[in-house]
N, C-alpha and C positions, 0 to 999 in steps of 0.2 A: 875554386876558391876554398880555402882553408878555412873553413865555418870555427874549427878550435881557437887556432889565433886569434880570429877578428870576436868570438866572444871570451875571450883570455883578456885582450884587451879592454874591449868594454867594460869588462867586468872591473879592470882596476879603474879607467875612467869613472865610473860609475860610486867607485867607495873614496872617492876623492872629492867628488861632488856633494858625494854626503856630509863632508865636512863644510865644503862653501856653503851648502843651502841652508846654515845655520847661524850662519853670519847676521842675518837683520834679526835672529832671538835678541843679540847686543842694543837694539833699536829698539826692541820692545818692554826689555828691562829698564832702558833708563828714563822712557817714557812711563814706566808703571801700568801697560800694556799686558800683562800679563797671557792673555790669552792667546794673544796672536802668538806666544811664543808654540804654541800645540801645533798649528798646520806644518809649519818649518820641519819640526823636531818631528811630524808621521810622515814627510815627504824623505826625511834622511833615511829613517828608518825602511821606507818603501826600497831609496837608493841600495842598502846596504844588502834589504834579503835579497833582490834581486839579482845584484853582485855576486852574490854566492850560490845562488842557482845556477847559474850560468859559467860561473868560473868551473876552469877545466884543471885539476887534478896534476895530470901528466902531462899539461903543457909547460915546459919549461921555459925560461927566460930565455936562452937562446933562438928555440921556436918562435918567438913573441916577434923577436927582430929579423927574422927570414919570411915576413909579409909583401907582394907584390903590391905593385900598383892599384891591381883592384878589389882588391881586400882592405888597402888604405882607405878606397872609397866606402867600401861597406861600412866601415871603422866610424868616416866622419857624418854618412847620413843615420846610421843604427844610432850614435852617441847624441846626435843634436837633437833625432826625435825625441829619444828617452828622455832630454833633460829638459825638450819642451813638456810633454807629458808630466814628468816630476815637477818642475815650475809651475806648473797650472794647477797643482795642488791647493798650496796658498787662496787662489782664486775662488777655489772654488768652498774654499772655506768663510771665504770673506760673501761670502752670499753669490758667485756670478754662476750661470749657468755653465754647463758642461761646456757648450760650443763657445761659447764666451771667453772660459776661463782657458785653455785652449788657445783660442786666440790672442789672447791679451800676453799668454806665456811666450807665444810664438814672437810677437810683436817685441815684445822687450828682450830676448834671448838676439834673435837676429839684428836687432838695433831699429828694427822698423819703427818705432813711437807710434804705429796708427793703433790709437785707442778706443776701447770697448766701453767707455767710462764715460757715464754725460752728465752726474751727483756727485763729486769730490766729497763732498761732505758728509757720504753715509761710511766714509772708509775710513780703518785707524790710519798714524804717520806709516807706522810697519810696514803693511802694503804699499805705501809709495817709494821708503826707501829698496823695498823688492823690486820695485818694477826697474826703480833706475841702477840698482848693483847688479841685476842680472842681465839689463844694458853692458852694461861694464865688465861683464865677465865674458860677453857674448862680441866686444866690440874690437879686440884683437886678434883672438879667436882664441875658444876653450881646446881647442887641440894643442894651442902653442905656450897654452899656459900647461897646461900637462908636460908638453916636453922639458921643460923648466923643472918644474918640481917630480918628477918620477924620471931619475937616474937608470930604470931600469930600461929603459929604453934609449938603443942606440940609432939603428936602421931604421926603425920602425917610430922613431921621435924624427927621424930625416925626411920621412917620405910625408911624415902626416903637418911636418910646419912648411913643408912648398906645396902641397894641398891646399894648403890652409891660407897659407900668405904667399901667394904665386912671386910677386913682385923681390921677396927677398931674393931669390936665384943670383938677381944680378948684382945686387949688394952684399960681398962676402966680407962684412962685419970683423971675423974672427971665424979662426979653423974649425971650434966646435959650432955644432948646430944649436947645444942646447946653450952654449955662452952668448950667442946669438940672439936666441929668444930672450932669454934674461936680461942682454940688450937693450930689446925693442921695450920689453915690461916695466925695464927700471924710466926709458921714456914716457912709455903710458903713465905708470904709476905717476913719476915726478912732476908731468903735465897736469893730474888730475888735482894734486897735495898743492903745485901754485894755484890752479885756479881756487880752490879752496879759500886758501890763503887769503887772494885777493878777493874777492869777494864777499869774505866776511868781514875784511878790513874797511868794504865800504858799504857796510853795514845790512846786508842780507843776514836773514836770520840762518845760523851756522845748519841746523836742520836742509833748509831748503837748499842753502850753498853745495852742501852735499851732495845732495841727489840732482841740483844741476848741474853740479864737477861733472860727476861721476857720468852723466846723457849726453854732456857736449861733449868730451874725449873721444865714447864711445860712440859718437856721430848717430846718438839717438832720438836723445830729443824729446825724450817724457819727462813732466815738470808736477812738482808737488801739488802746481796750482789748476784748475783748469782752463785759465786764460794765458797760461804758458809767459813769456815776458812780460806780457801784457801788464798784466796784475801787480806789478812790484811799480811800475809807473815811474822808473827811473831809467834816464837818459845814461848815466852811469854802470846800469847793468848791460844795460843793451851793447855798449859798447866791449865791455868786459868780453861779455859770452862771445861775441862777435871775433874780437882777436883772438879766444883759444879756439874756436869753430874754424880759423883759417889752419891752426897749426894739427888742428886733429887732420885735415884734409888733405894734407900728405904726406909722401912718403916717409915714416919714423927712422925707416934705415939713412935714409938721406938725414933730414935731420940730426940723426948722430956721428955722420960725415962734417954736416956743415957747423955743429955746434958744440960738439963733444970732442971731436979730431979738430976743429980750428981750418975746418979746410969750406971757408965760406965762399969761395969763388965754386964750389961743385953744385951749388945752386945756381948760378946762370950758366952751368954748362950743362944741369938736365936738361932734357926736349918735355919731359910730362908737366914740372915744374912751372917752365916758363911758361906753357902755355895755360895751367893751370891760374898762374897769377895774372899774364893778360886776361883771362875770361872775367874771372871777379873784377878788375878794374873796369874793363869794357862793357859787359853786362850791367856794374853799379851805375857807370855813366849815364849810359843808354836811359835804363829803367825811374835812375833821377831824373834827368833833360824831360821825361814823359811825365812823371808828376807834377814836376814843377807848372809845365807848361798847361797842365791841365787844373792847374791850380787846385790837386788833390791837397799838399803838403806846402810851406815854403823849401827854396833850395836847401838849407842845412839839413830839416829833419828828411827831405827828399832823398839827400846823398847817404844819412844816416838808415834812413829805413830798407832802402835800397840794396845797400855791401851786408845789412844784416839779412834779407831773408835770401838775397843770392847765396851770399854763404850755407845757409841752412838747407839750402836746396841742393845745391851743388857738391854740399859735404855730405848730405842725406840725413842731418841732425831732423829736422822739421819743427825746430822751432818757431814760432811766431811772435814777431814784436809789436805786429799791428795785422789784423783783421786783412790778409792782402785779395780775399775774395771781392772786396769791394774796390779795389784796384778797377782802372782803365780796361778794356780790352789788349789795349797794345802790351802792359806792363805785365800783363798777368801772363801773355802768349813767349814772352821773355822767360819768365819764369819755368814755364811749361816747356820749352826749346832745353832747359839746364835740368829737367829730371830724365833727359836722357842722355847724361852725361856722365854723371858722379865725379870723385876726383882723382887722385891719384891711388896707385897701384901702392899695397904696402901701406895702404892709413887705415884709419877705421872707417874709413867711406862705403856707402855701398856704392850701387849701379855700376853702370858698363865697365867706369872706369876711362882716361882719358887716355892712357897708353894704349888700349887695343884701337880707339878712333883713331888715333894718331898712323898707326899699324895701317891703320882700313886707307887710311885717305893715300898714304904713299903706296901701296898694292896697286889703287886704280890709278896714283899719276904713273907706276909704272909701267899699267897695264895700255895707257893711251899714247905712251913714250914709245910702246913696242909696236904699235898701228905704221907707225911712221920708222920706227927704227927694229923691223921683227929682228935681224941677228945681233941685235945690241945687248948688251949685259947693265943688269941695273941691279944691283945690290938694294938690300933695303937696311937702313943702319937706326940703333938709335942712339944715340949717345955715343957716336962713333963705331958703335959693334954690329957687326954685320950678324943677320937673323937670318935662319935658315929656314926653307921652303917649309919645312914640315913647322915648327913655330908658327909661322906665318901663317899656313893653311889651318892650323888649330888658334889661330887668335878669328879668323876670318870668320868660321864655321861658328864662334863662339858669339860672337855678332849677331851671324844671322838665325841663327838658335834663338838669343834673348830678344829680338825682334820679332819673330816667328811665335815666342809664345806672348809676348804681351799682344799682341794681334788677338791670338785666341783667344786671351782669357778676356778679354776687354770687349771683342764680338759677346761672348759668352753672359760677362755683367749686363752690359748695355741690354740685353735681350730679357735679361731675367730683372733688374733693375727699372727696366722701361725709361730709362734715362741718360743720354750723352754724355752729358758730362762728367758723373759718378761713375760710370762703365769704366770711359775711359780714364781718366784719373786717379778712381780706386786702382786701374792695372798698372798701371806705370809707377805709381807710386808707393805699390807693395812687391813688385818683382825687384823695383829699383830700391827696396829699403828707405825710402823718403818718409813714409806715415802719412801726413793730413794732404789732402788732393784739393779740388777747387770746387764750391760749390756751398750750399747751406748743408748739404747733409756729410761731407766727409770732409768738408775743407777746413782751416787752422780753428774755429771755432767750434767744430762741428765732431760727429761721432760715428765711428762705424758699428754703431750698435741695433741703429734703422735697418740695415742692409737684411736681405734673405740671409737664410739659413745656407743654403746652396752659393750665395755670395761670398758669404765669410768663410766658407771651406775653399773655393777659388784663390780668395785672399791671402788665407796659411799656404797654401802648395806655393801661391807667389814667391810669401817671404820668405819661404825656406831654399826655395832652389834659388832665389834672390840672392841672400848669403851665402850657399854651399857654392854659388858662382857655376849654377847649371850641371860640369864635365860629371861630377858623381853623378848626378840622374841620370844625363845621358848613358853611363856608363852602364844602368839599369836596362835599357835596350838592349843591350849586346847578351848573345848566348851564352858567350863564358861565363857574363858576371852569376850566371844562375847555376855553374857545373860546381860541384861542393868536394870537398875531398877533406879526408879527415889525419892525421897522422898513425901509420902504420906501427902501433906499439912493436912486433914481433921483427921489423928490421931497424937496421939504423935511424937516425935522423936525419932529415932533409925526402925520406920516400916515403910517396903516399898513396893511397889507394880511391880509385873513385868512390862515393857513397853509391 
């Protein structure tokens, strides 16, 4: 691994940052906030000497873009720790503890929403619009917003936005990568400015409108308030948030297919799409027919509470528009079946993602096609294009990886928690990016700020390999990723020398 590049790079990620993380001073001026503008302004300044410690001299722009695969990796878990760490600065100026602030940084960078916070009211706005801009920054991905605005990166803006956004590969948008990105951005953005829009037109206070644009886009899901929907008491916002929660939930490149290009028929010819929107329909049904019938709700607000927390769930916002720990058994085990789901590949969604299930389930009807037919040929296609075995076997392995760990970590809570249902609920729904789990202590009303000390470090390792989407950590495993090599000043470029 080329330890120069991969901190050549960071190093500009890093003095790029130092200009976003100064973005809510603007929030705290116009508020007359004054103080909150200090944590900001030492967290940049943290970003910048850092940057320049680490930046490399003689690595030249060229070098930058002759990065491998696993140096990309380096690139995307060194950059997202750092900016967790930088993030948590704020926090921890606003009174929270080390592990705390830490967490809560982690929770809003990765889009997770599970919050450290159970006193709204000891905090200025500033802190709130931080938690949900760094949602927002965190919820398309801060590597893809770099390739957009830093031109100097060709190769190495290529390999770090299919890192980053797997899903685009098969959407080729336009020839450049980074016209691409700027694409999918002017989607994000223009998604976030309607929702604005409308919901200040129906009369949410423009403050709050903001920093809920800005959580539902980024499928995150932290609200100014601490009763989340709840609090505004309006049938009319629920429903708002509700329909940009479906369009954060998939694929943006598609969306600029079906809505930008005019080519609206490419939406019933995705496979993640359709099956994406029967699940919200089917699941809404399902979950209403059960309240109704248990005469939680009548059938409107049934069908209404319903398609909003599916949605929330399934997009991994973790919104709440009603208390749903007091839900049925039945309705809530609905709910809990959709946090290991996510939505589509290429949104700001987290969890598994519905394309790799989609992947898993034709794998075994192939696999029980071949009992009965072993020298038969079965292609696996999606959207008409045939997937090749190696794809295949790295969507499978990815599966059974994010399986495999929420397993652990959820033995692990359960054991140190002393409790079931927090165990498992905190793990699913901080590896899956979802935030509030089930239960009095972490569920939509509830805090992860009860939890151990040794719990809420569980919780961050979740949500980070949660959003980096596992392959970089895995890639931590391997011997390579740890063999370093530095650029050979005394020969050409391109040869290098072991350390």
């Amino acid at each position: 691994m080329n330890i120069s590049s991969v901190l050549g790079i960071t190093s500009i990620i890093l003095r790029l940052f130092s200009v976003l993380i100064l973005v809510p001073c603007v929030c705290a001026i116009i508020y007359k906030d004054y103080s909150s503008v200090v944590p900001f302004v030492l967290s940049s300044l943290i970003a910048i000497v850092i940057s320049y410690i680490i930046k490399n001299k003689k690595t030249d722009e060229e070098n930058l873009n002759k990065i491998n695969r696993t140096e990309v990796f380096s690139v995307m878990i060194i950059a997202w720790v750092s900016l967790c760490f930088l993030g948590a600065v704020p926090f921890l100026y606003f009174g929270l503890s080390p592990i705390d602030a830490i967490f809560e940084s982690v929770s809003g960078i990765t889009t997770t929403g599970a919050t450290i916070l159970s006193d709204f009211s000891l905090y200025p706005k500033t802190m709130f619009f931080w938690r949900s801009f760094s949602q927002w920054l965190g919820g398309l991905g801060i590597l893809v917003l770099f390739t957009v605005v830093l031109p100097q990166f060709s190769v190495a803006g290529r390999q770090m936005f299919f890192a980053e956004v797997p899903g685009a590969k098969e959407n080729n948008l336009t020839p450049r990568i980074r016209q691409t990105a700027a694409v999918l951005w002017s989607i994000y953005l223009t998604l976030t400015i309607a929702e604005v829009l409308v919901l200040t037109y129906l009369k949410m206070p423009l403050f709050d409108a903001i920093c809920t644009s800005l959580s539902t886009i980024s499928g995150g899901g932290f609200s100014p308030q601490a009763e989340s929907l709840i609090a505004y008491g309006q049938v009319k916002f629920i429903w708002t948030v509700a329909i940009f929660m479906f369009f954060a939930g998939f694929n943006f490149a598609l969306q600029y297919k079906a809505f930008i290009k005019g080519k609206i028929t490419s939406l019933f010819r995705d496979e993640e799409f359709k099956l994406y929107f029967i699940i919200v329909i089917l699941f809404t049904l399902i979950i209403a027919l059960t309240l109704n019938s248990h005469h939680i709700y009548d059938l409107q607000q049934s069908i209404r509470e319903a398609f909003f927390e599916v949605l929330a769930i399934i997009t991994t916002s973790g919104f709440a528009s009603v208390d749903y720990s007091e839900w049925n058994l039945r309705a809530k085990l609905f709910l809990f079946i959709l946090m290991f789901t996510g939505a589509s590949i290429g949104s700001a969604s987290g969890g598994l993602k519905l394309l790799r299930l989609i992947i898993m389930f034709k794998y075994i009807k192939r696999q029980i096609s071949k009992i009965h037919h072993p020298n038969g040929i079965y292609p696996i296609k999606i959207n008409k294009r045939t997937m090749s075995d190696d794809a295949i076997k790295q969507m499978i392995s990815f599966v059974l990886f994010y399986y495999g760990i929420f397993v652990v970590t959820a033995i692990l809570l359960i054991f140190i928690e002393q409790d079931a249902i927090t165990g498992v609920t905190s793990a699913i729904a901080t590896i899956g990016n979802i935030g509030p789990g089930f239960g009095d202590v972490i569920g939509p009303m509830g805090s992860y700020s009860s939890l151990q000390v040794s719990s809420k470090i569980i919780c961050i390792f979740n949500m980070l390999i949660g959003r980096l989407e596992l392959i970089p950590f895995l890639a931590l495993l391997h011997p390579d990723f740890w063999s370093f090599r530095r650029i050979n000043t005394c020969t050409k470029i391109g040869k290098y020398d072991k350390i």
